[in-house]
TORKOL-4160 file (C-alpha; in steps of 0.2 Angstrom, whole numbers, padded with zeros to 4 digits, m for minus):
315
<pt num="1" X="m0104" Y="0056" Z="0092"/>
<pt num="2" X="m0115" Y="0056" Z="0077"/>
<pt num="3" X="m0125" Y="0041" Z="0072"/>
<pt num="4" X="m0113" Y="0037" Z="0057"/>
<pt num="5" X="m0094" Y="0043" Z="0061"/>
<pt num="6" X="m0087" Y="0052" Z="0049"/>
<pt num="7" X="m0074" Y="0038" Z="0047"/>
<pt num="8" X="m0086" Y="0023" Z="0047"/>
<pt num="9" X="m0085" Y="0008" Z="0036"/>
<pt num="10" X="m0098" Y="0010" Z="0020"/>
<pt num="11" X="m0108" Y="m0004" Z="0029"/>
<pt num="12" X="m0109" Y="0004" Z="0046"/>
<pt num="13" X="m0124" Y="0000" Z="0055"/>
<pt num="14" X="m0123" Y="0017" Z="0066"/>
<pt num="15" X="m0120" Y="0021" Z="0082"/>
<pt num="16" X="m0137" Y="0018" Z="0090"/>
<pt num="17" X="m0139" Y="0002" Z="0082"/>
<pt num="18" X="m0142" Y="m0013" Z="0094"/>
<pt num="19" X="m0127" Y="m0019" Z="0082"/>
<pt num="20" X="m0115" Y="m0006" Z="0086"/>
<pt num="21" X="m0099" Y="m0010" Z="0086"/>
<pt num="22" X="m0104" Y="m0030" Z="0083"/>
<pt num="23" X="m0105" Y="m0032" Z="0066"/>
<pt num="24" X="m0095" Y="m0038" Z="0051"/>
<pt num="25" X="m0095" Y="m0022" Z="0047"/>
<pt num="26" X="m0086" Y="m0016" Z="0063"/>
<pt num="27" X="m0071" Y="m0027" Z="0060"/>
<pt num="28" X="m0056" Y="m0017" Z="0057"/>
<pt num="29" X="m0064" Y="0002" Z="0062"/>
<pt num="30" X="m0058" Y="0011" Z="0074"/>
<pt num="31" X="m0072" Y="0016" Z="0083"/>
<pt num="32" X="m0078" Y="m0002" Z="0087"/>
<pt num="33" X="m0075" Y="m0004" Z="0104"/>
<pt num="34" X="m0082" Y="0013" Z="0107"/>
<pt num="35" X="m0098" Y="0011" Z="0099"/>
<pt num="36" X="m0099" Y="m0009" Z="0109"/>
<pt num="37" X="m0098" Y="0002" Z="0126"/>
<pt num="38" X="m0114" Y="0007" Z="0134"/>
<pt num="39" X="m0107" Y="0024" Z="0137"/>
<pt num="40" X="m0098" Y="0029" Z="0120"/>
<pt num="41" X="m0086" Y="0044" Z="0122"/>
<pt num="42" X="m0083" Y="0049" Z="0106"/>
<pt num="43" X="m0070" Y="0044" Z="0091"/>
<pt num="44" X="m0054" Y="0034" Z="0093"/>
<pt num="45" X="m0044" Y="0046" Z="0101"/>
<pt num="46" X="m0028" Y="0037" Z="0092"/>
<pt num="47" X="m0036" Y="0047" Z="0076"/>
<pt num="48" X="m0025" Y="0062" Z="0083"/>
<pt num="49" X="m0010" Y="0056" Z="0087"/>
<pt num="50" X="m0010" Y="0048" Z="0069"/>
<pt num="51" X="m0013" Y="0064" Z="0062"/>
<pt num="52" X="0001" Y="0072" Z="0070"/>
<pt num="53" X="0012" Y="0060" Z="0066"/>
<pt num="54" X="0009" Y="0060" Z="0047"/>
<pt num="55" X="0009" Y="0080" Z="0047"/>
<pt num="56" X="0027" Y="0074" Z="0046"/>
<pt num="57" X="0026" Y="0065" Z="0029"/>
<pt num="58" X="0023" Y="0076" Z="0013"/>
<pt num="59" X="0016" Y="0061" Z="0003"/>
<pt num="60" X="0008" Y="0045" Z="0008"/>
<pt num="61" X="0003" Y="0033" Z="m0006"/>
<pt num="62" X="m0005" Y="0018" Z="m0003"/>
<pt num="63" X="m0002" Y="0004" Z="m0017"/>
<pt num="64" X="m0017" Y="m0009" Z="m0019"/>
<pt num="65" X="m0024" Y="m0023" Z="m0028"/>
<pt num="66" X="m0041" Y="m0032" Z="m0027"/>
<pt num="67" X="m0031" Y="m0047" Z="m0033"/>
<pt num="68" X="m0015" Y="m0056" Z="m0025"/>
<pt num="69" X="m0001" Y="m0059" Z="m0036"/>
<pt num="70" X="m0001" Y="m0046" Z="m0046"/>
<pt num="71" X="0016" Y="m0039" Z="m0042"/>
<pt num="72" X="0011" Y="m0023" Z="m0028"/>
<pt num="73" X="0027" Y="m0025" Z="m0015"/>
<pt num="74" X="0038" Y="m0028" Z="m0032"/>
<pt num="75" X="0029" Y="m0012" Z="m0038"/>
<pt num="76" X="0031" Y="0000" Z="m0022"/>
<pt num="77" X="0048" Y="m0007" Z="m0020"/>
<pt num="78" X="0053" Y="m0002" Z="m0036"/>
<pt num="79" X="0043" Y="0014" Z="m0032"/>
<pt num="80" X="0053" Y="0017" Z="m0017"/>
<pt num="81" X="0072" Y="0015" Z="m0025"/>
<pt num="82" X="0066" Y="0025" Z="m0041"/>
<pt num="83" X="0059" Y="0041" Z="m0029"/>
<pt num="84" X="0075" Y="0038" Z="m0019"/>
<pt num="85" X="0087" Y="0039" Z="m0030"/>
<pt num="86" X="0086" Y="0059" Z="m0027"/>
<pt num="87" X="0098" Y="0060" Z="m0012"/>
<pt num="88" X="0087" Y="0076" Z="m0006"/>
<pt num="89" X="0070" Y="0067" Z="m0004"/>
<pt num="90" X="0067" Y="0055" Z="0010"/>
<pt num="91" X="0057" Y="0038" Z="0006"/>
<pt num="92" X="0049" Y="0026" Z="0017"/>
<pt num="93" X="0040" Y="0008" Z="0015"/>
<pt num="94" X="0027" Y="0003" Z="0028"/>
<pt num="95" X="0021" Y="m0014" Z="0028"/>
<pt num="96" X="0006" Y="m0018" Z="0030"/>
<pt num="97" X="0003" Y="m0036" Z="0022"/>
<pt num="98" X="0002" Y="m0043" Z="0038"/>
<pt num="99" X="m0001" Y="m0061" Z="0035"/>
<pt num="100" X="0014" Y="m0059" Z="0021"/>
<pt num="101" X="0025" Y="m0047" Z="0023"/>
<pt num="102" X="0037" Y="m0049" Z="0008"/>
<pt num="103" X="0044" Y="m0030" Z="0007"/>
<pt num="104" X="0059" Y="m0037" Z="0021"/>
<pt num="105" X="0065" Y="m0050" Z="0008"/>
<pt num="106" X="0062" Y="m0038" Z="m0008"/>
<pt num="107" X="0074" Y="m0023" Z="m0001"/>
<pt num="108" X="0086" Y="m0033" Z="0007"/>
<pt num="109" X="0082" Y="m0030" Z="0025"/>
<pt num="110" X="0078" Y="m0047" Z="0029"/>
<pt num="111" X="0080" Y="m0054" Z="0050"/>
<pt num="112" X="0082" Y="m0036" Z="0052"/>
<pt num="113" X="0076" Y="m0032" Z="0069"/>
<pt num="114" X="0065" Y="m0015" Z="0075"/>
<pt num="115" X="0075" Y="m0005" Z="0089"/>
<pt num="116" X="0063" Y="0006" Z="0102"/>
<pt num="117" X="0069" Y="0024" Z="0108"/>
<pt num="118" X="0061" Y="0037" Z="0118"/>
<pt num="119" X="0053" Y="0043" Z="0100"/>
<pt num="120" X="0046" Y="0025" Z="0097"/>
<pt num="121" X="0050" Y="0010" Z="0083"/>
<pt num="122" X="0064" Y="0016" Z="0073"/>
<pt num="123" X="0060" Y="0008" Z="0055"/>
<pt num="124" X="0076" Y="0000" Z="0045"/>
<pt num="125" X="0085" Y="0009" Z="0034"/>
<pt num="126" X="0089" Y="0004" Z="0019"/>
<pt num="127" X="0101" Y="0020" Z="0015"/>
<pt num="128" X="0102" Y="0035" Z="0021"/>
<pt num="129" X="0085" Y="0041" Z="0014"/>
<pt num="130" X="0075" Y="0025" Z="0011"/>
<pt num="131" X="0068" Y="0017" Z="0026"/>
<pt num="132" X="0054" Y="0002" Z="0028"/>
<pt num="133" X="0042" Y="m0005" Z="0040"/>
<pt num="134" X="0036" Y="m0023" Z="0041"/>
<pt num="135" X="0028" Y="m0035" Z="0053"/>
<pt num="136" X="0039" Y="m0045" Z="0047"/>
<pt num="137" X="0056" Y="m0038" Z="0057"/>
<pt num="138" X="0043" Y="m0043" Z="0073"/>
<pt num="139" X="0045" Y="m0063" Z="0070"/>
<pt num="140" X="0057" Y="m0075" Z="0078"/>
<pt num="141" X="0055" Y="m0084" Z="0063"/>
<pt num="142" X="0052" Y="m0080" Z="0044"/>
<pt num="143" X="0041" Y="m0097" Z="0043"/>
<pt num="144" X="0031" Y="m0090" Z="0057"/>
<pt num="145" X="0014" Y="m0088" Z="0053"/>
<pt num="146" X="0006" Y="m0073" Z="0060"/>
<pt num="147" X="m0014" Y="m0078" Z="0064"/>
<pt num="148" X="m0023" Y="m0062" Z="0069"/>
<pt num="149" X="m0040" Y="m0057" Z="0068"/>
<pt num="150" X="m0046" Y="m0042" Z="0059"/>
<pt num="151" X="m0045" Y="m0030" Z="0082"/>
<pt num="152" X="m0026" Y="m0036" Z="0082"/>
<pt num="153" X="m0023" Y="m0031" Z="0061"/>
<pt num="154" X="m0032" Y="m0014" Z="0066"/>
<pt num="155" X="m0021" Y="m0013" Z="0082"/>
<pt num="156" X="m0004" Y="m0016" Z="0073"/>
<pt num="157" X="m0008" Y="m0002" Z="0057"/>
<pt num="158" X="m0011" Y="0011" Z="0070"/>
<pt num="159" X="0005" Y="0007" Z="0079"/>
<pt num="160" X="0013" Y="0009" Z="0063"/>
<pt num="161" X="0006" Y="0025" Z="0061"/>
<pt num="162" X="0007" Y="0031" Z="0079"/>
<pt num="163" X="0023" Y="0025" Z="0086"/>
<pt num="164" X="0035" Y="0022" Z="0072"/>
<pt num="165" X="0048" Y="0036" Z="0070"/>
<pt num="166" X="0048" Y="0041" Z="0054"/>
<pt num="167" X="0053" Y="0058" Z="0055"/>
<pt num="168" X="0051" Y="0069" Z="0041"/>
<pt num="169" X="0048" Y="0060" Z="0025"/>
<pt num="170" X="0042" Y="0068" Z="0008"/>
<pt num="171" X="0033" Y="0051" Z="0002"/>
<pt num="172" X="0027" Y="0037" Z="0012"/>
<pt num="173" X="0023" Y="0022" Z="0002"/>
<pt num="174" X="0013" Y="0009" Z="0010"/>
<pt num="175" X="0012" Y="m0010" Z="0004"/>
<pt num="176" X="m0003" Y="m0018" Z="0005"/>
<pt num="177" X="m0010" Y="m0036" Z="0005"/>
<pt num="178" X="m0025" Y="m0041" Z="m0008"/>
<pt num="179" X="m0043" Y="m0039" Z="m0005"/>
<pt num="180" X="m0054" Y="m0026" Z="0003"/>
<pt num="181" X="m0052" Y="m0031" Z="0021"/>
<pt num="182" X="m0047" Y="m0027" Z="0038"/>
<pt num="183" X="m0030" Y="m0019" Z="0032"/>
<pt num="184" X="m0038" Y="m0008" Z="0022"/>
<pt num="185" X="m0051" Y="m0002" Z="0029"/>
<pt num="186" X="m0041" Y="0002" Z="0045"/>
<pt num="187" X="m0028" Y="0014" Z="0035"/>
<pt num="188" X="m0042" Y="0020" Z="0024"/>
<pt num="189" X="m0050" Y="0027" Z="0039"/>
<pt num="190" X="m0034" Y="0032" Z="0050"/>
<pt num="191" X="m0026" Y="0042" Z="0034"/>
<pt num="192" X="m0043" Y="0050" Z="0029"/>
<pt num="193" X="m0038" Y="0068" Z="0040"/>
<pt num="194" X="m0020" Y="0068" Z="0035"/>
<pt num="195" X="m0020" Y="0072" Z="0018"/>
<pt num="196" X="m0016" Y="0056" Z="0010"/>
<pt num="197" X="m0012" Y="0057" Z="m0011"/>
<pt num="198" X="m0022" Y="0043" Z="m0016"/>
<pt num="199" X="m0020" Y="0025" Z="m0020"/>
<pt num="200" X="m0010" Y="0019" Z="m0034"/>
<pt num="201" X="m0019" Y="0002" Z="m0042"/>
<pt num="202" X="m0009" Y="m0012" Z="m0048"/>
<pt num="203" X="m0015" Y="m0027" Z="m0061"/>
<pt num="204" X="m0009" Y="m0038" Z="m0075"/>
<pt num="205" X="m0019" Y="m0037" Z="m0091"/>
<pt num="206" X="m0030" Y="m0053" Z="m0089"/>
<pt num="207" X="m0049" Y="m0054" Z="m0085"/>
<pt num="208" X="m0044" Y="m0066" Z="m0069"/>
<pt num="209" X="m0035" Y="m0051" Z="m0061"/>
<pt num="210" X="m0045" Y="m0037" Z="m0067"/>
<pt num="211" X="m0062" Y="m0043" Z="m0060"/>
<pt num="212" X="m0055" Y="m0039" Z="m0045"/>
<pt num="213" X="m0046" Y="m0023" Z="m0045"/>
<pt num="214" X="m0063" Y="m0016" Z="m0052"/>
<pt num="215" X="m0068" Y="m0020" Z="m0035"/>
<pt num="216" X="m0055" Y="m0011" Z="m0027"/>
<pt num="217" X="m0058" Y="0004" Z="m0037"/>
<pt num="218" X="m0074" Y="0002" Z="m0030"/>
<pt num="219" X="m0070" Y="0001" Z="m0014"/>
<pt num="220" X="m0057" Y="0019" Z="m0014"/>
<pt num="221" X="m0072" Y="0028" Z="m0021"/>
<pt num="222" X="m0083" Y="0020" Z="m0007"/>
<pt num="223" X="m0071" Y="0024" Z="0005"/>
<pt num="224" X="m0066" Y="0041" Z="m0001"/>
<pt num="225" X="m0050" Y="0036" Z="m0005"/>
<pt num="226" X="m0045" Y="0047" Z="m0021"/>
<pt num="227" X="m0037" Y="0035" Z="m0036"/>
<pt num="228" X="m0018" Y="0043" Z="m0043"/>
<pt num="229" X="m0021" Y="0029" Z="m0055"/>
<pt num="230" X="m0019" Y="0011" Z="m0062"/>
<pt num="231" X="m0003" Y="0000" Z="m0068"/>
<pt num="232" X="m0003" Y="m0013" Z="m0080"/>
<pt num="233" X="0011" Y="m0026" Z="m0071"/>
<pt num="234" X="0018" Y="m0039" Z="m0081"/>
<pt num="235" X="0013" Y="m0032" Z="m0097"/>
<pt num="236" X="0020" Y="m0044" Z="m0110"/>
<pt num="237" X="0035" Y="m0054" Z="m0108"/>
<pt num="238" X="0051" Y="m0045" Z="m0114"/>
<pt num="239" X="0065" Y="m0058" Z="m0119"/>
<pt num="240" X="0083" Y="m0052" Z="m0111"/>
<pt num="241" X="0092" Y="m0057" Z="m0124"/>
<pt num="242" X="0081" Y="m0050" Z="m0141"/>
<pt num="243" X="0071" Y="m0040" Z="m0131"/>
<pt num="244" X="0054" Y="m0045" Z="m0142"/>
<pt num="245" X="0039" Y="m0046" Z="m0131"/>
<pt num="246" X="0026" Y="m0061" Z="m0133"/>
<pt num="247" X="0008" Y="m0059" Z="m0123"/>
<pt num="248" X="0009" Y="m0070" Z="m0109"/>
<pt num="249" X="m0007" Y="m0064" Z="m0099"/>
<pt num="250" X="m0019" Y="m0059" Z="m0116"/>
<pt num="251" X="m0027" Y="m0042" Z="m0111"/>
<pt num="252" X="m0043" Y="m0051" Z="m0118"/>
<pt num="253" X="m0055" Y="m0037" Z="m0113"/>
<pt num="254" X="m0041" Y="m0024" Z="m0114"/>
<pt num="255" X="m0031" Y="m0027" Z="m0100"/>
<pt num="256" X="m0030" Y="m0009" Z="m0086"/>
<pt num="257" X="m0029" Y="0003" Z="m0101"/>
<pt num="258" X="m0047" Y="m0001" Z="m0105"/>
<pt num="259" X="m0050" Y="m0003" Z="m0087"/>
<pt num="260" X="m0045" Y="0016" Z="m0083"/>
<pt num="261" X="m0055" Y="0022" Z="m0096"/>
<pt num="262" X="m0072" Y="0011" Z="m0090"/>
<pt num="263" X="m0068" Y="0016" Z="m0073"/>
<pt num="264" X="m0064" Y="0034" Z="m0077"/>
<pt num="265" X="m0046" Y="0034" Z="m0067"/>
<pt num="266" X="m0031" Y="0038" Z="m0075"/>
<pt num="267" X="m0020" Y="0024" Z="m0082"/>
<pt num="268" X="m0001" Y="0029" Z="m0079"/>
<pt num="269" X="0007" Y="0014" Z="m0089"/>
<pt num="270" X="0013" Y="m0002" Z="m0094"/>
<pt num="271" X="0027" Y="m0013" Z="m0085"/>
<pt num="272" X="0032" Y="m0029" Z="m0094"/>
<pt num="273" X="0037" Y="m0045" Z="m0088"/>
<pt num="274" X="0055" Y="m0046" Z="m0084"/>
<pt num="275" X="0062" Y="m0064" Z="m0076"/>
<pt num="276" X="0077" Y="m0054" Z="m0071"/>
<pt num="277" X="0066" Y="m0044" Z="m0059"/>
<pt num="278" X="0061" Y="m0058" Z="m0049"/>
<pt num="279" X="0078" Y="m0061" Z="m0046"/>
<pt num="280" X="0081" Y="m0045" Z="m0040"/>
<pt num="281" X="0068" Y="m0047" Z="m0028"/>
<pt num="282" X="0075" Y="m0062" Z="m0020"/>
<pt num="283" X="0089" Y="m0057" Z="m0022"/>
<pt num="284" X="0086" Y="m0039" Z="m0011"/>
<pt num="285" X="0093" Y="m0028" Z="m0024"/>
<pt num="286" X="0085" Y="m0015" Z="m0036"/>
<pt num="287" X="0081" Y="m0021" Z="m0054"/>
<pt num="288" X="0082" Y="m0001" Z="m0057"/>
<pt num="289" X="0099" Y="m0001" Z="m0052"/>
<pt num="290" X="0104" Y="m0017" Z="m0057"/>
<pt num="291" X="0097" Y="m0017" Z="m0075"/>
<pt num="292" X="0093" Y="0004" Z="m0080"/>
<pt num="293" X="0091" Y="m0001" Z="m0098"/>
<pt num="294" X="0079" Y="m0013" Z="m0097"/>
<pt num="295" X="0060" Y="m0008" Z="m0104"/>
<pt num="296" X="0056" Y="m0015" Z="m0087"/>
<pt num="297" X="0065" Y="0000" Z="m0081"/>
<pt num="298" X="0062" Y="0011" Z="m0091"/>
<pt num="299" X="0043" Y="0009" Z="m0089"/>
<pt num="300" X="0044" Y="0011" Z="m0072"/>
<pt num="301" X="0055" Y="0027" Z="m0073"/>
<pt num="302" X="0042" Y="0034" Z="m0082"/>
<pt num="303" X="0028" Y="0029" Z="m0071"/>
<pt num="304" X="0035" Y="0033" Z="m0057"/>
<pt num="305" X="0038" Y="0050" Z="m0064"/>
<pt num="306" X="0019" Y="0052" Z="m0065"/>
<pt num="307" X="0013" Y="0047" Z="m0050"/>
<pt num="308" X="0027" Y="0061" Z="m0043"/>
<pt num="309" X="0017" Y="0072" Z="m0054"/>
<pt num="310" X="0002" Y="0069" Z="m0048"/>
<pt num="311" X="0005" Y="0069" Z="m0030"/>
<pt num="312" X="0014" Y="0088" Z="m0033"/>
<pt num="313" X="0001" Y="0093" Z="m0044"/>
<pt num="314" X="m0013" Y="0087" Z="m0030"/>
<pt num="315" X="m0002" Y="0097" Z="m0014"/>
């Protein structure tokens, strides 16, 4: 085993390190109980399985966000019900915002349960072609909280990976919870020899949200997760009525268009505030469906488009 895996954290203290496998740094990797043994026998060999599982999926996007609140299980989603719209091409969700898995509640799916077969979980299917993954069909409860530390996060996401039947998708979509953790690191490292697209990154225009997202874009280059590019949610507030837009959240230092450029990544659009999407979410319906001449929608056509672009151009 070499003395910095080639899947370790960007703070790894390396395998000989009287710290191996016990440092913050080691929360969340997947070698940290073999670098805490005395005799290490080499990488997680889970990383495998992963791999052959995913040599199932075409494309597997991950959707990010430094900051919470910013709209990403609205946004993948949406990104999910746009891509499956084509009865050909097969879509799934997985869940990986462990603490709060919202994605059951946003496609409908809630107090859904997750059947086992000889082929492992089966996920639940929205349609015939769209099917999600959550934590959250695991609860008695959706007022249970889940209270895990970073092993157990680690130990679920490679379940999800490993054991879920997916079958053979074209695009794997996976929801993510804010931050730079334990959750991100852990499928960071797991997808790094499958051929994963990118991440697509998610913001609203103010300075508030965007201080952090420059910190996940940060965080992809570290980890050598390449960047399809960044979204601007609730981008002005579009009146249902009149459709006139009024600036809720001032892009006061140029909002993810300017971000893009500073951070040279691409910027793939603009989606503006729609009360009538919350609504949809809550409501477990697509807003695309529901409201397809909306400038919600249409943005999100269009972006959508792009990132389908840019994953087929990157095959």
């Amino acid at each position: 085993m070499a003395d910095f895996p080639e899947d370790a954290p960007h703070d790894c203290p390396g395998t000989q390190s009287e710290d191996a496998g016990k440092s913050a740094a080691c929360e969340g990797c997947p070698n940290k109980e073999i670098c805490a043994s005395s005799t290490p026998k080499g990488p997680d060999p889970d990383i495998d399985l992963v791999k052959a599982k995913m040599d199932g999926i075409g494309h597997k996007v991950l959707v990010l966000s430094g900051k919470g609140g910013v709209g990403k299980s609205t946004f993948t989603a949406h990104l999910a019900h746009a891509v499956a719209a084509d009865e050909d091409t097969e879509v799934g969700i997985m869940d990986i915002d462990i603490c709060g898995p919202s994605i059951p509640r946003v496609m409908g799916v809630e107090g859904e349960q997750v059947h086992h077969s000889n082929s492992g979980w089966s996920p639940v299917y929205i349609q015939d072609n769209l099917c999600v993954m959550s934590v959250g069909f695991l609860l008695s409860s959706a007022d249970d909280a889940v209270i895990w530390r970073g092993p157990k996060k680690n130990g679920l996401i490679k379940q999800f990976l490993r054991d879920v039947d997916w079958g053979k998708l074209d695009y794997l979509f996976i929801d993510t919870p804010p931050g730079t953790s334990d959750e991100h690191i852990s499928v960071a490292q797991y997808l790094k020899c499958t051929n994963v697209d990118g991440a697509v990154i998610v913001t609203t225009p103010q300075e508030v949200a965007l201080l952090d997202v420059r910190k996940e874009i940060t965080f992809c280059k570290k980890v050598g997760l390449p960047v399809i590019g960044i979204v601007e949610n609730m981008s002005g507030f579009v009146c249902p009525k009149c459709t006139t837009e009024t600036q809720i959240f001032p892009p006061t230092t140029g909002g993810g268009e300017q971000l893009a450029k500073d951070m040279d990544v691409p910027f793939l659009g603009k989606v503006p505030l729609d009360p009538r999407i919350g609504k949809c979410c809550d409501e477990g319906k697509s807003f695309l469906d529901v409201i397809p001449d909306s400038p919600a929608s249409k943005a999100f056509v269009d972006i959508v488009s792009s990132i389908k672009r840019r994953c087929s151009s990157d095959s």
